[in-house]
Backbone of each chain as ProteinMPNN parsed JSONL, in Angstrom:
{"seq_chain_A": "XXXXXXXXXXXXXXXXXXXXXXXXXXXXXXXXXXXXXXXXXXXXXXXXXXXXXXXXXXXXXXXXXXXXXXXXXXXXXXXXXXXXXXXXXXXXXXXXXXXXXXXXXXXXXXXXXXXXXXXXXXXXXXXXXXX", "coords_chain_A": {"N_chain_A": [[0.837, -1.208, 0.0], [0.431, 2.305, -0.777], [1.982, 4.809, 0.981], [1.076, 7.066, 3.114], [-0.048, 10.221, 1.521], [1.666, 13.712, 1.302], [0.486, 16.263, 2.966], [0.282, 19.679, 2.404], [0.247, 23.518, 2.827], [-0.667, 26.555, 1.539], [0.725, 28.144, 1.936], [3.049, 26.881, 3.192], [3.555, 25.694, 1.113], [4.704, 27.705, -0.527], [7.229, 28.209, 1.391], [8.595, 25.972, 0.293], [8.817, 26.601, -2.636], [10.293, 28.869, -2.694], [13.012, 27.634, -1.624], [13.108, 25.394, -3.927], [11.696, 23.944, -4.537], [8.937, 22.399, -7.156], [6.229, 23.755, -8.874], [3.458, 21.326, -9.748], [1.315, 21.486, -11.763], [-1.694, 20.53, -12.514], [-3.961, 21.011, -13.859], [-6.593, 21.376, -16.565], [-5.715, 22.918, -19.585], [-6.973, 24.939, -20.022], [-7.944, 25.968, -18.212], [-6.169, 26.765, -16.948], [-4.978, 28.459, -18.531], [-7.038, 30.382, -17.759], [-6.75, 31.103, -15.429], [-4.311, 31.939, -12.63], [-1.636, 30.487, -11.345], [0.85, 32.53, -10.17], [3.856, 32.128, -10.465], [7.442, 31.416, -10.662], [8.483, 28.822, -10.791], [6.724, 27.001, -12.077], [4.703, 24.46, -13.588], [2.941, 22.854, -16.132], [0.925, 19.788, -16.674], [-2.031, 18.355, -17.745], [-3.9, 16.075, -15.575], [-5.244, 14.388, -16.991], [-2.647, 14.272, -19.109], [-0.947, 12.93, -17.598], [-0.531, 10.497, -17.362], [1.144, 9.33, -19.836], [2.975, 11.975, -19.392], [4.886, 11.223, -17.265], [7.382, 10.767, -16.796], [8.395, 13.632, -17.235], [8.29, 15.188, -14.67], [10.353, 16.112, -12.535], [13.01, 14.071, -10.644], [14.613, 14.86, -9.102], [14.219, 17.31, -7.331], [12.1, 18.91, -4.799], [8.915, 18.235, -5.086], [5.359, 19.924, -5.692], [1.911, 18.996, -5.933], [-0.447, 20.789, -7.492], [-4.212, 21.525, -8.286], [-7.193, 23.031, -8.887], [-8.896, 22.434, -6.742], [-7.621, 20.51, -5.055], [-8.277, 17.863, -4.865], [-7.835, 16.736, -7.813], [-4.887, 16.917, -7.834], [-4.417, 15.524, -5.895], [-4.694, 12.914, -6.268], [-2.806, 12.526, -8.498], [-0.579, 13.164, -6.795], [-0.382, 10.63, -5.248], [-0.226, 8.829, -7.975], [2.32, 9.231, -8.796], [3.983, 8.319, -6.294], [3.055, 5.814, -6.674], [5.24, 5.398, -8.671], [7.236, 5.737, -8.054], [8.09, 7.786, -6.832], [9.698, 9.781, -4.354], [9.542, 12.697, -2.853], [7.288, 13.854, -3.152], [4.398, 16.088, -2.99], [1.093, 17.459, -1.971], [-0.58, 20.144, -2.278], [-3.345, 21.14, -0.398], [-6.512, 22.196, -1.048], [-5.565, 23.497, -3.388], [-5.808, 25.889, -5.763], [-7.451, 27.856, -5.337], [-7.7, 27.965, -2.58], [-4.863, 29.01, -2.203], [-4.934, 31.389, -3.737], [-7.042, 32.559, -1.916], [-5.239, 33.257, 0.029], [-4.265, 35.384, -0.853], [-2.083, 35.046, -2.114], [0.279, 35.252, -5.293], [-1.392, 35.297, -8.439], [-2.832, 34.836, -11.564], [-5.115, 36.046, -13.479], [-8.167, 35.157, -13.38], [-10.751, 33.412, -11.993], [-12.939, 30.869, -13.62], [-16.239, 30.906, -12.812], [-18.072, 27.684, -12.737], [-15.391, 26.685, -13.182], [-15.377, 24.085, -11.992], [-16.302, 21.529, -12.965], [-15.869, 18.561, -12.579], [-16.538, 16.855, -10.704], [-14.791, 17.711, -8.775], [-14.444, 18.802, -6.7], [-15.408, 17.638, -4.243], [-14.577, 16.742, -0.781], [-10.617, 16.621, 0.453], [-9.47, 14.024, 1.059], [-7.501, 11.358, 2.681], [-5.16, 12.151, 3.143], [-2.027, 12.881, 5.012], [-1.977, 15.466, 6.78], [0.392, 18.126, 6.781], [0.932, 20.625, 7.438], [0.978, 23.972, 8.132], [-1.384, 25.404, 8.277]], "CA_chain_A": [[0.0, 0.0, 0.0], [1.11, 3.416, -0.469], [2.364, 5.842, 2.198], [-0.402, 8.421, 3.037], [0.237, 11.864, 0.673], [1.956, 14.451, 2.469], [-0.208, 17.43, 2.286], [0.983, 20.923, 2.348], [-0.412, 24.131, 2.667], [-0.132, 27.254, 0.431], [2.07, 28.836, 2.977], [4.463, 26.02, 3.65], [3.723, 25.712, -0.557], [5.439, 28.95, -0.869], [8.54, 28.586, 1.594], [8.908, 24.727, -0.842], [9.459, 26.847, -3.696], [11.609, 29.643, -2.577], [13.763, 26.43, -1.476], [13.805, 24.911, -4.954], [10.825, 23.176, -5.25], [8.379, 23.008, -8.337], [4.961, 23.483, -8.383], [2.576, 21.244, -10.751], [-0.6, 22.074, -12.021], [-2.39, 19.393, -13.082], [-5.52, 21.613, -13.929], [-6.502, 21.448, -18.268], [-4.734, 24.072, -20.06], [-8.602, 25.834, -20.125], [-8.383, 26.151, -16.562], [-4.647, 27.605, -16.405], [-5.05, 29.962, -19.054], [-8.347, 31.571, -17.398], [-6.255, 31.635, -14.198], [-2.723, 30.664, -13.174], [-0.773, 30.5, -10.183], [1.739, 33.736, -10.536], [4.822, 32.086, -9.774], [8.343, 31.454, -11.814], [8.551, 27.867, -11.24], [5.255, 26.235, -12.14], [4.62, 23.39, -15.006], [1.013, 22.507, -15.92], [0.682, 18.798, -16.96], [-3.044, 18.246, -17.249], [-3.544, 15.009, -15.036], [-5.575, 13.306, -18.254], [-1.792, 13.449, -19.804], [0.637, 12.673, -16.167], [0.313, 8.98, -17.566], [2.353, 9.787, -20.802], [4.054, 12.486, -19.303], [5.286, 11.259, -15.611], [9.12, 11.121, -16.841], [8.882, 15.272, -16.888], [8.213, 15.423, -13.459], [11.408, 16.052, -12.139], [12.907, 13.577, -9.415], [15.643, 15.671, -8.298], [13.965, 17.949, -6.239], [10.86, 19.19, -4.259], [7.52, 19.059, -6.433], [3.925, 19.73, -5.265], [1.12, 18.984, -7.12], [-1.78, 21.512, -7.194], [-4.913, 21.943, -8.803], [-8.145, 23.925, -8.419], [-9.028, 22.036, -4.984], [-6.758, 19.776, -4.506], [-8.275, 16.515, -5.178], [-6.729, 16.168, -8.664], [-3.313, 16.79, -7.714], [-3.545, 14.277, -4.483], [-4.729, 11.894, -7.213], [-1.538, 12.852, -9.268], [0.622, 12.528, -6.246], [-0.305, 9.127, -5.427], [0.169, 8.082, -8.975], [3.711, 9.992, -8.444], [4.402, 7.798, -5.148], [3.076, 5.003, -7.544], [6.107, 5.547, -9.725], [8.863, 5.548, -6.839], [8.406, 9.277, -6.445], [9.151, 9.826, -2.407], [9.172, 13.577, -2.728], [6.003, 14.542, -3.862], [3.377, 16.124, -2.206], [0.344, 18.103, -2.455], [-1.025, 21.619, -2.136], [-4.399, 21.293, -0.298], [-7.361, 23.845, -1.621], [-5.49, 23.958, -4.711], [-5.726, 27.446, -6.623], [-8.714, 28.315, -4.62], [-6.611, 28.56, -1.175], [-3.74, 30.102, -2.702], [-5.629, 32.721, -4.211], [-7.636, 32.914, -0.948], [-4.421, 33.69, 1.342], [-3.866, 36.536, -1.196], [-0.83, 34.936, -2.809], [0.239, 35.905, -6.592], [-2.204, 34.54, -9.28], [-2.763, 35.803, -12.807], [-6.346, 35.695, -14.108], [-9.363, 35.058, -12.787], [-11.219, 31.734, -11.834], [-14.878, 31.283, -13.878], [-17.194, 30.051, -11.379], [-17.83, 26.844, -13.095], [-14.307, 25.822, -13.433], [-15.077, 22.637, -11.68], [-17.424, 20.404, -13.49], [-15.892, 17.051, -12.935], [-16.542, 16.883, -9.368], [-13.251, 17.723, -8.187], [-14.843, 19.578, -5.253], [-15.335, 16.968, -2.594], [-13.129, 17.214, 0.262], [-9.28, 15.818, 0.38], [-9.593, 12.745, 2.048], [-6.658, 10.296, 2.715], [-3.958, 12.533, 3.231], [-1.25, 13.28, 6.621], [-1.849, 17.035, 6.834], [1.629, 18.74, 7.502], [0.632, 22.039, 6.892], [1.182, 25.406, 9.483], [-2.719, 26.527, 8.383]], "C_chain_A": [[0.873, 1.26, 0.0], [1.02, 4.357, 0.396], [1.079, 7.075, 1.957], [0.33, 9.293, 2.05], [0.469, 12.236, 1.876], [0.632, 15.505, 1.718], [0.362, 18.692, 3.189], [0.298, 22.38, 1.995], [0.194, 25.337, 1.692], [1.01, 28.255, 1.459], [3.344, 28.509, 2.895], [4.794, 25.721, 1.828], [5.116, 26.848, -1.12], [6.833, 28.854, -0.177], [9.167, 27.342, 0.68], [9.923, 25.805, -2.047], [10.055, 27.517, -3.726], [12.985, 28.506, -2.15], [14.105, 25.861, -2.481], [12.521, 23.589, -5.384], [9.756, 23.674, -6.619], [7.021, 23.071, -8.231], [4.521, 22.761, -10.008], [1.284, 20.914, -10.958], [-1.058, 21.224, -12.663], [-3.821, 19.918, -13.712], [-5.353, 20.921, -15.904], [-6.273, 23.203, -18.128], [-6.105, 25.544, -19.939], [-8.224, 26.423, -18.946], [-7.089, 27.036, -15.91], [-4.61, 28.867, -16.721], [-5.747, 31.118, -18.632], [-7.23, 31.472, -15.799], [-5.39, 30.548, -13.287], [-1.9, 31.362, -11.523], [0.917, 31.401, -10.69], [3.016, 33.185, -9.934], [6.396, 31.512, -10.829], [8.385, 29.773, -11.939], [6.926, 26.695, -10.931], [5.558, 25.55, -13.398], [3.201, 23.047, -14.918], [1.027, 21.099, -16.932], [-0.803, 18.217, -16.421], [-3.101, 16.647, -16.808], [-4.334, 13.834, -16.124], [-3.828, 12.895, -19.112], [-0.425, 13.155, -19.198], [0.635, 11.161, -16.602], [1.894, 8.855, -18.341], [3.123, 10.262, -20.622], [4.849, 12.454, -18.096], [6.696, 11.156, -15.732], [8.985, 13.071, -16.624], [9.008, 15.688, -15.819], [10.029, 14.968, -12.807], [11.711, 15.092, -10.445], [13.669, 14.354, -8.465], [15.432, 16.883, -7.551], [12.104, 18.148, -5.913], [9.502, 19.183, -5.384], [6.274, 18.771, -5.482], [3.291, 20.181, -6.257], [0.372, 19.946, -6.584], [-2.685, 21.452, -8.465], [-6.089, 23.107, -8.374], [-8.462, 23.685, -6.714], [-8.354, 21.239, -4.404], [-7.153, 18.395, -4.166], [-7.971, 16.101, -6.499], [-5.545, 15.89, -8.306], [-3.371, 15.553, -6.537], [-3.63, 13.053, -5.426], [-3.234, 11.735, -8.197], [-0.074, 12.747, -8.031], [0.975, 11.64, -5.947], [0.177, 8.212, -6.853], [1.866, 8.254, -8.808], [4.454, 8.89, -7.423], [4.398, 6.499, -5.756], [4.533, 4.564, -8.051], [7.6, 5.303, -9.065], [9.275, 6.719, -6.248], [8.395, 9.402, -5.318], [9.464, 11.459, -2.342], [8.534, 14.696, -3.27], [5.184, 15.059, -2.806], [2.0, 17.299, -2.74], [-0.724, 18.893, -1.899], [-2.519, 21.52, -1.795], [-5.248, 22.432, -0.618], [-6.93, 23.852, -2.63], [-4.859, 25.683, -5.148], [-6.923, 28.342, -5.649], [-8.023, 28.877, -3.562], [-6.098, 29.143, -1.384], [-4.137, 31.174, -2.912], [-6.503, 33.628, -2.957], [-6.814, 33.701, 0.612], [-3.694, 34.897, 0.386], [-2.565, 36.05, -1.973], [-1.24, 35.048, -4.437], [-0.352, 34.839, -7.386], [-2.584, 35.59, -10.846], [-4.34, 35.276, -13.193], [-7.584, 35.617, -13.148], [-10.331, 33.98, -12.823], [-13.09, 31.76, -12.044], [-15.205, 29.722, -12.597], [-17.309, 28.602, -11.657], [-17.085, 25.819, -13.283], [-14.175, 24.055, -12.97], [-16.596, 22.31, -12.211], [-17.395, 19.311, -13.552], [-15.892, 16.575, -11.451], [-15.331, 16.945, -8.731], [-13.481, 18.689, -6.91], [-15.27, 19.019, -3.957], [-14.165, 17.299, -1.922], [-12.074, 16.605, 0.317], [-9.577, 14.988, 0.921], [-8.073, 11.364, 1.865], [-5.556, 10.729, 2.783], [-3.558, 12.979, 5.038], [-1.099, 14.495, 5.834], [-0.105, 17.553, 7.712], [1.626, 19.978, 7.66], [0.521, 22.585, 8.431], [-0.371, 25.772, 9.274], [-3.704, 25.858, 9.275]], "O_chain_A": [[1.907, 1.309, 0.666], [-0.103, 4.806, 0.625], [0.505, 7.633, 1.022], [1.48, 8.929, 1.804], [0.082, 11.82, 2.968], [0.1, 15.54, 0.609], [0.764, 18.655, 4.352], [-0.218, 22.458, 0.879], [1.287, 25.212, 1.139], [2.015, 28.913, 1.192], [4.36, 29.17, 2.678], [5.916, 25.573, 1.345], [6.091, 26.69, -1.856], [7.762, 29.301, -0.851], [10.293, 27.593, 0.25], [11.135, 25.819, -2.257], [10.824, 27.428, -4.682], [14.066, 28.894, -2.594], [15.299, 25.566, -2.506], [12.528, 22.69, -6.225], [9.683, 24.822, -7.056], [6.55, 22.332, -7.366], [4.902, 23.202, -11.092], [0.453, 20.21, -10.385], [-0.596, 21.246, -13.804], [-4.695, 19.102, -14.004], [-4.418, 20.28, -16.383], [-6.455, 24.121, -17.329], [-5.959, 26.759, -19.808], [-8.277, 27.652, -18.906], [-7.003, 27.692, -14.872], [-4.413, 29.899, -16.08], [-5.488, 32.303, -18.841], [-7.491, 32.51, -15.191], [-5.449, 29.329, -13.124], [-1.793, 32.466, -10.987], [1.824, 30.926, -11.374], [3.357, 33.712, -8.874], [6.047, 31.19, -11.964], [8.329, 29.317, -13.081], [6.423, 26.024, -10.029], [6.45, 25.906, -14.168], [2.482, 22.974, -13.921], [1.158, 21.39, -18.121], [-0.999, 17.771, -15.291], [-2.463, 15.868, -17.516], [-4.067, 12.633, -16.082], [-3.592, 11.789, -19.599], [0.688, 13.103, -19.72], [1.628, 10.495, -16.309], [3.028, 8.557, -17.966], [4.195, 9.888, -21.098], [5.486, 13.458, -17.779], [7.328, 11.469, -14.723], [9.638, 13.6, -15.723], [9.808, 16.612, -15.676], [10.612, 13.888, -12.715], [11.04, 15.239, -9.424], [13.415, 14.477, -7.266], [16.412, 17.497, -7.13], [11.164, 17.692, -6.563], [9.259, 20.004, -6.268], [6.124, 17.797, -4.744], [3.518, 21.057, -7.091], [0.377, 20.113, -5.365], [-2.164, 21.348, -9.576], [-5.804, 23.991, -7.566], [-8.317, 24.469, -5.776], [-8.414, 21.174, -3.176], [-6.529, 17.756, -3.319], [-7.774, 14.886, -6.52], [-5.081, 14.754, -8.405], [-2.434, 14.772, -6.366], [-2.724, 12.22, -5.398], [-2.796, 10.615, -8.461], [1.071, 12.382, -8.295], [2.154, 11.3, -6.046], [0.799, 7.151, -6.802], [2.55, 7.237, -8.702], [5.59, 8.572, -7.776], [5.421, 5.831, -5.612], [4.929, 3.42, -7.824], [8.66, 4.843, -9.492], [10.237, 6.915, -5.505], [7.3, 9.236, -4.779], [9.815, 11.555, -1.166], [8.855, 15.822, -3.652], [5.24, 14.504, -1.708], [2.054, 17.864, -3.833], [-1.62, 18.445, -1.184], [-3.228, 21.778, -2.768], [-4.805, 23.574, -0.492], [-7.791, 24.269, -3.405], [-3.838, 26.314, -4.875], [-6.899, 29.564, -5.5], [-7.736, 30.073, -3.524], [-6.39, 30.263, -0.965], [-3.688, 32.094, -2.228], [-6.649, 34.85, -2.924], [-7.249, 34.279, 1.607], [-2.629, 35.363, 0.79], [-1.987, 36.987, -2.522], [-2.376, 34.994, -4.907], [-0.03, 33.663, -7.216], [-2.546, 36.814, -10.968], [-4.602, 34.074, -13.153], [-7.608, 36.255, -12.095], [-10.713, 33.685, -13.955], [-14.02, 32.206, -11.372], [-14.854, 28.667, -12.068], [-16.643, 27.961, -10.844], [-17.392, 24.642, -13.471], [-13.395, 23.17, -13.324], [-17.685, 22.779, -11.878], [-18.235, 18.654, -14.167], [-15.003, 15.771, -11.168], [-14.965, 15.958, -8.093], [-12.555, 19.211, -6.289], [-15.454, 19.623, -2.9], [-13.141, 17.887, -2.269], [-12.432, 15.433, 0.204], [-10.414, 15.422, 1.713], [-7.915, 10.655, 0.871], [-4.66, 9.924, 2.531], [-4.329, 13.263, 5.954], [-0.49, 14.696, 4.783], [0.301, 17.337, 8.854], [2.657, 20.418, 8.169], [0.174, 22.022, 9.47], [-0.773, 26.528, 10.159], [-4.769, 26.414, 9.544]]}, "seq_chain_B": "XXXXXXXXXXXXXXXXXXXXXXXXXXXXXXXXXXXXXXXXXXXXXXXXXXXXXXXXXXXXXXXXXXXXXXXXXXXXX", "coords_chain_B": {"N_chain_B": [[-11.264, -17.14, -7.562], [-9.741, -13.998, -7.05], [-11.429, -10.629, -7.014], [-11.169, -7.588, -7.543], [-12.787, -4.545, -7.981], [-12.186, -1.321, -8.815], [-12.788, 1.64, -7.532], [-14.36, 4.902, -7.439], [-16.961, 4.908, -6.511], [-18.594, 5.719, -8.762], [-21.454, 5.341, -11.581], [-20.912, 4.253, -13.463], [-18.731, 2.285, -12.293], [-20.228, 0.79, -10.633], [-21.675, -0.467, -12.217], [-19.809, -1.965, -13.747], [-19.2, -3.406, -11.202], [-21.853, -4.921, -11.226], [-22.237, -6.14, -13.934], [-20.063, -7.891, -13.407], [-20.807, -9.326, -11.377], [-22.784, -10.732, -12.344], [-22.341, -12.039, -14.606], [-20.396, -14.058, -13.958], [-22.128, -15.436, -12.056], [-23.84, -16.612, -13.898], [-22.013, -18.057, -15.163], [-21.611, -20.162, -13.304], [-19.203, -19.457, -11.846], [-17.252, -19.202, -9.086], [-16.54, -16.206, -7.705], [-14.745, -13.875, -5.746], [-15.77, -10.759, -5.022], [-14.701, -7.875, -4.799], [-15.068, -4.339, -4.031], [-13.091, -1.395, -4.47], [-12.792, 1.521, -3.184], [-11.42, 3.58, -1.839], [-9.11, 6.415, -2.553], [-6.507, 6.217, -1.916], [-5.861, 3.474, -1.899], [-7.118, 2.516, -4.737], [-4.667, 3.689, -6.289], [-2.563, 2.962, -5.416], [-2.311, 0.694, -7.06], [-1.362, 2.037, -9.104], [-3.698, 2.738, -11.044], [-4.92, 5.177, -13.56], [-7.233, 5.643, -15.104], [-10.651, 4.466, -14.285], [-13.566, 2.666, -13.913], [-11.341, 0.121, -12.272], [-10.437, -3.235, -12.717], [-8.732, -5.645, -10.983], [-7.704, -8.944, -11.331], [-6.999, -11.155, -9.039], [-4.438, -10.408, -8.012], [-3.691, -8.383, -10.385], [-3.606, -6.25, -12.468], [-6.118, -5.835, -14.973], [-8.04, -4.058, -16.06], [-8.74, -0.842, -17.131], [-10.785, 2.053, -17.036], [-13.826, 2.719, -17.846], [-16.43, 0.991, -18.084], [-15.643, -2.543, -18.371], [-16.254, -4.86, -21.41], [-18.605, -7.047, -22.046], [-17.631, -9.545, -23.218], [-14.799, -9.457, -22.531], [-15.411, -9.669, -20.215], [-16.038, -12.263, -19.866], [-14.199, -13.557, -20.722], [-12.205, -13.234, -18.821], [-13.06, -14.821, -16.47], [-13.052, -17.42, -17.827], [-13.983, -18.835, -20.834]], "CA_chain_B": [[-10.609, -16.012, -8.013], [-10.018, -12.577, -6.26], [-11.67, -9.481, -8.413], [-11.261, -6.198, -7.235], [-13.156, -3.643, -9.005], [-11.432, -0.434, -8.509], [-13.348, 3.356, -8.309], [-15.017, 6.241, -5.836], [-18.405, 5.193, -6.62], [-19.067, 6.539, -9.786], [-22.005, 4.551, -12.33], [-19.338, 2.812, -14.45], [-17.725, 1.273, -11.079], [-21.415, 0.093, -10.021], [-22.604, -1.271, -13.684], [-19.016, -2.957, -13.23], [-19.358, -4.683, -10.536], [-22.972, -5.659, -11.609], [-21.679, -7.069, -14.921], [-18.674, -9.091, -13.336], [-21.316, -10.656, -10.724], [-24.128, -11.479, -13.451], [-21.422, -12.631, -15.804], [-19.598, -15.35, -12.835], [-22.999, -16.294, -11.86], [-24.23, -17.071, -15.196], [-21.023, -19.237, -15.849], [-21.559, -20.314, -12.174], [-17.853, -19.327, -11.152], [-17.296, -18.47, -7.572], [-15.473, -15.444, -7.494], [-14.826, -12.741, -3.97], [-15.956, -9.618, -5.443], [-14.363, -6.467, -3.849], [-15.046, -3.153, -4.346], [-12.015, -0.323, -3.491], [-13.105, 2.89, -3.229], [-10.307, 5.069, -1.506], [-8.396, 6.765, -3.119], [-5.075, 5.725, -1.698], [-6.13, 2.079, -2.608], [-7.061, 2.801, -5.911], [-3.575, 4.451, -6.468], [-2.08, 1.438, -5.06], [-2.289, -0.399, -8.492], [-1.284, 2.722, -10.209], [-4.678, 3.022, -12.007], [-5.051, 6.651, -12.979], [-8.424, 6.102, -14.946], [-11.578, 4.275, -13.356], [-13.713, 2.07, -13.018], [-10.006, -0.515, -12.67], [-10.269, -4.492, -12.528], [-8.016, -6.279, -10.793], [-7.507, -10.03, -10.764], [-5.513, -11.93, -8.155], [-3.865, -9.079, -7.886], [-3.247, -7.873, -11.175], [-4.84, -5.379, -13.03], [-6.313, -6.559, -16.442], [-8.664, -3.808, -16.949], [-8.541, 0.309, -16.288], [-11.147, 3.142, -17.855], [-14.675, 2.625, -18.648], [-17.052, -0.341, -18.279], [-15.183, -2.965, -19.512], [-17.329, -5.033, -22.335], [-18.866, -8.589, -21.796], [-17.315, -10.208, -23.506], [-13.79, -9.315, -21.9], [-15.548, -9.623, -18.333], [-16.256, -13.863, -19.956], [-12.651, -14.285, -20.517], [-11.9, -13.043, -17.372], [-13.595, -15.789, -15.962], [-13.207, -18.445, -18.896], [-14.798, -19.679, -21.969]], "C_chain_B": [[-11.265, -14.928, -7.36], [-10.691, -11.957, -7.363], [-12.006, -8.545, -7.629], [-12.023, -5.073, -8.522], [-12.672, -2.155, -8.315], [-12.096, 0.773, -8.914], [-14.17, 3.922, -7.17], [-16.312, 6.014, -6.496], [-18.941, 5.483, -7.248], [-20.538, 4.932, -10.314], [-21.389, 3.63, -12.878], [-19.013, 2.002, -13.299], [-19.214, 0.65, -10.558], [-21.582, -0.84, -11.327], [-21.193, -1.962, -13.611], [-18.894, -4.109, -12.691], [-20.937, -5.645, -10.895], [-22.661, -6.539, -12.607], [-20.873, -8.103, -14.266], [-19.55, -10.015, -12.228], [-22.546, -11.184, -11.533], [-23.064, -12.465, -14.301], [-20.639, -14.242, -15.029], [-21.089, -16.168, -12.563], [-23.994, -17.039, -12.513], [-23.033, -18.248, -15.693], [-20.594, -20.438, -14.408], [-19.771, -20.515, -11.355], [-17.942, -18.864, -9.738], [-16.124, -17.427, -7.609], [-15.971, -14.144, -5.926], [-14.617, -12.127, -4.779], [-15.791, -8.511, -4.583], [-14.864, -5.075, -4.242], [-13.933, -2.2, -3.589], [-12.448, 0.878, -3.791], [-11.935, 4.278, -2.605], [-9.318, 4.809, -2.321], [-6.746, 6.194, -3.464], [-4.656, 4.332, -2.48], [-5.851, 1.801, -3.757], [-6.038, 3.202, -6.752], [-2.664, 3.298, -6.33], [-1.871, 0.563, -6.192], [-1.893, 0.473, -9.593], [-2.211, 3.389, -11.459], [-4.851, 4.507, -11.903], [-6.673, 6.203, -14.007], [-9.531, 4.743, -14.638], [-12.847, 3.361, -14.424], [-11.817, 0.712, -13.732], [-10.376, -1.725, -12.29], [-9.388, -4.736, -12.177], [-8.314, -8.006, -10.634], [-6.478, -10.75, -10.295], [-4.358, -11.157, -8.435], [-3.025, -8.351, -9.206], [-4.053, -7.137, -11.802], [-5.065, -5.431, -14.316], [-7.223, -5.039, -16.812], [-8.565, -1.84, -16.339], [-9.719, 1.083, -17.37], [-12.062, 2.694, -17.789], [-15.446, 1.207, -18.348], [-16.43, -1.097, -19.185], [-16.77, -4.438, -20.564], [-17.883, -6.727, -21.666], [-18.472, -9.835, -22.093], [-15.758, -10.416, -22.996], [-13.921, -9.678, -20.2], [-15.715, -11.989, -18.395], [-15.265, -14.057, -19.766], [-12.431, -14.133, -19.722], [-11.951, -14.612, -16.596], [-13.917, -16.989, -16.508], [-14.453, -18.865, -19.699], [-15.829, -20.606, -21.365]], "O_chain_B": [[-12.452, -14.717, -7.108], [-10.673, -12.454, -8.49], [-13.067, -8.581, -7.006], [-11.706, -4.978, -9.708], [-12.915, -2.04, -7.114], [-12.162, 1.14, -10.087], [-14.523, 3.324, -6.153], [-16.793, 6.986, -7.078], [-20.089, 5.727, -6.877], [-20.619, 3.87, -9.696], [-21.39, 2.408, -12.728], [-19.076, 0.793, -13.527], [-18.958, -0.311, -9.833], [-21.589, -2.06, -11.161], [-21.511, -3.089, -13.232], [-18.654, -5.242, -13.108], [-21.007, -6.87, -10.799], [-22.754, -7.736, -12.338], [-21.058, -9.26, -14.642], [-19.241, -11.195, -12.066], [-23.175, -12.157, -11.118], [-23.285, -13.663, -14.474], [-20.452, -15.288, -15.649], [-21.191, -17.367, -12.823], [-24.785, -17.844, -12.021], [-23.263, -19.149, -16.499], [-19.676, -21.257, -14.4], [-19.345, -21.392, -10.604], [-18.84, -18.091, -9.403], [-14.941, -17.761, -7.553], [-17.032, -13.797, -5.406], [-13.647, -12.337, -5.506], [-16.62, -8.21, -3.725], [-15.008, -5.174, -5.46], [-13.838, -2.186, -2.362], [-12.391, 1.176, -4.984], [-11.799, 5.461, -2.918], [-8.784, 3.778, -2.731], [-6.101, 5.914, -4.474], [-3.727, 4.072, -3.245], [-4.875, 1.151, -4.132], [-6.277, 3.153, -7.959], [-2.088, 2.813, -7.304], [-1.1, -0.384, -6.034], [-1.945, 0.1, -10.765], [-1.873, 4.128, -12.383], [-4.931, 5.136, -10.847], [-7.577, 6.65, -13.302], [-8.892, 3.72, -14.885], [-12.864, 3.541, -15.642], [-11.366, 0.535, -14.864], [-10.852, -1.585, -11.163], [-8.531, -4.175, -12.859], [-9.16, -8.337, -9.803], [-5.391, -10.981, -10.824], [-3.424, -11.509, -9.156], [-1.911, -7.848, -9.063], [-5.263, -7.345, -11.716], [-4.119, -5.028, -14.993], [-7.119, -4.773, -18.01], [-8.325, -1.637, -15.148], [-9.612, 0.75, -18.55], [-11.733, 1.534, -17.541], [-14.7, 0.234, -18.464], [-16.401, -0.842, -20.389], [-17.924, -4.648, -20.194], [-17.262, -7.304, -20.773], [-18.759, -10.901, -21.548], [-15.387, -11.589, -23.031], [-13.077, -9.869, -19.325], [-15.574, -12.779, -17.462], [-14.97, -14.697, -18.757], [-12.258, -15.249, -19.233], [-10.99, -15.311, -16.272], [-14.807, -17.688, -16.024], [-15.583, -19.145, -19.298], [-16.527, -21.312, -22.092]]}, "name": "protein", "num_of_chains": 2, "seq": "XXXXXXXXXXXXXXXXXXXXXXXXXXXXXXXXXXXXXXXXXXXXXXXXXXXXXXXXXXXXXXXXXXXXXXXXXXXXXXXXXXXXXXXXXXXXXXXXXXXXXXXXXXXXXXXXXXXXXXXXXXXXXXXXXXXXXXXXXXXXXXXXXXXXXXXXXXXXXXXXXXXXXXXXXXXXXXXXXXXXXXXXXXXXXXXXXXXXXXXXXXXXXXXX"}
C-alpha cells in the first residue's frame, strides 16, 4: 500500500518553492489559461496526460502537485508515489486557497471551473501544513 | 478467483461490478468480489483512470465499463 500523501499548505507551498521546489498544475490548459498561479517555477501537466508524461516530473527535487481544490493533484501525487516518487506532495485547496491567502495569481477563476466533481473534500492525506 | 473492481463510486464502477457478478454467476464461477473505493487504494495499483479491474492481484482492466465479452474471458470460456 502506499504511504499516506503528504499534504501541504499554500504557505508552507510557498517557503517549498523559494527552497527549490516546483509546483505542478495538473488543472486542463482551459483552466490555467483563465487563471494561473503567478509564480516562476510552475509546469502545468493536465492530469488526463501525467500517464504519458510522468518522466517530466522532475525527481531531483521538491515538487507539489496543485490543482483547483486539490483533489486532482492528491490523485496525481499518489500516482507519483506510484512511480517511486518519495518527494512529492500536495497543495491542499489547490488554486482556490492560494488565491484565498492573497498569494500571486494571474487571471481570474470562472465560477464553473469545476465540473468534474473535483470539489469533494481531500480525504486520505497526513496534513503537515502550518494553516 | 479474487476481483477487485477499482473506483469512488461513480455509475461505471457500479454497472461494473454488476456485470462481473451477473457474468460469474451465469457461468456459475465463484469469485470474492471487492469493491475499493479510496483513493489511496485505488492508487495502489497505479490506475489513474476508473472504473479498474483487478484479478488476483493484477490489473487486467482500467477506464470505462469494460465489455462482456472481456468480463467472460476473465472468468473463462
Amino acid at each position: 500500500m502506499l504511504e499516506e500523501a503528504k499534504e501541504v499548505c499554500p504557505t508552507t507551498t510557498r517557503r517549498l518553492l523559494g527552497e527549490g521546489a516546483i509546483l505542478m498544475d495538473v488543472r486542463d490548459r482551459s483552466e490555467v489559461t483563465a487563471f494561473a498561479f503567478d509564480v516562476p517555477d510552475v509546469v502545468n501537466i493536465p492530469l488526463s496526460e501525467l500517464e504519458q508524461r510522468c518522466s517530466e516530473v522532475p525527481r531531483d527535487r521538491p515538487v507539489v502537485f496543485v490543482c483547483d481544490t486539490g483533489v486532482r493533484s492528491l490523485k496525481a501525487t499518489y500516482f507519483l508515489q506510484f512511480h517511486g516518487y518519495t518527494n512529492v506532495s500536495n497543495m491542499g485547496g489547490g488554486v482556490v486557497k492560494w488565491s484565498a491567502k492573497g498569494f500571486p495569481v494571474k487571471g481570474q477563476r470562472a465560477a464553473d471551473s469545476c465540473s468534474t466533481g473535483c470539489c469533494s473534500p481531500t480525504e486520505g492525506t497526513t496534513t503537515t501544513s502550518c494553516c | 478467483m479474487d476481483i477487485k473492481v477499482l473506483g469512488t463510486g461513480c455509475t461505471n464502477c457500479k454497472n461494473t461490478i454488476a456485470l462481473i457478478d451477473q457474468v460469474a454467476k451465469a457461468k456459475g464461477v465463484t469469485v470474492k468480489l471487492e469493491k475499493v473505493e479510496e483513493l489511496r487504494d485505488i492508487m495502489g495499483y497505479g490506475v489513474m483512470s476508473t472504473p479498474g479491474v483487478v484479478i488476483d492481484g493484477k490489473v487486467v482492466h482500467a477506464g470505462g465499463v469494460p465489455s462482456r465479452d472481456k468480463v467472460e474471458s476473465w472468468l473463462g470460456a
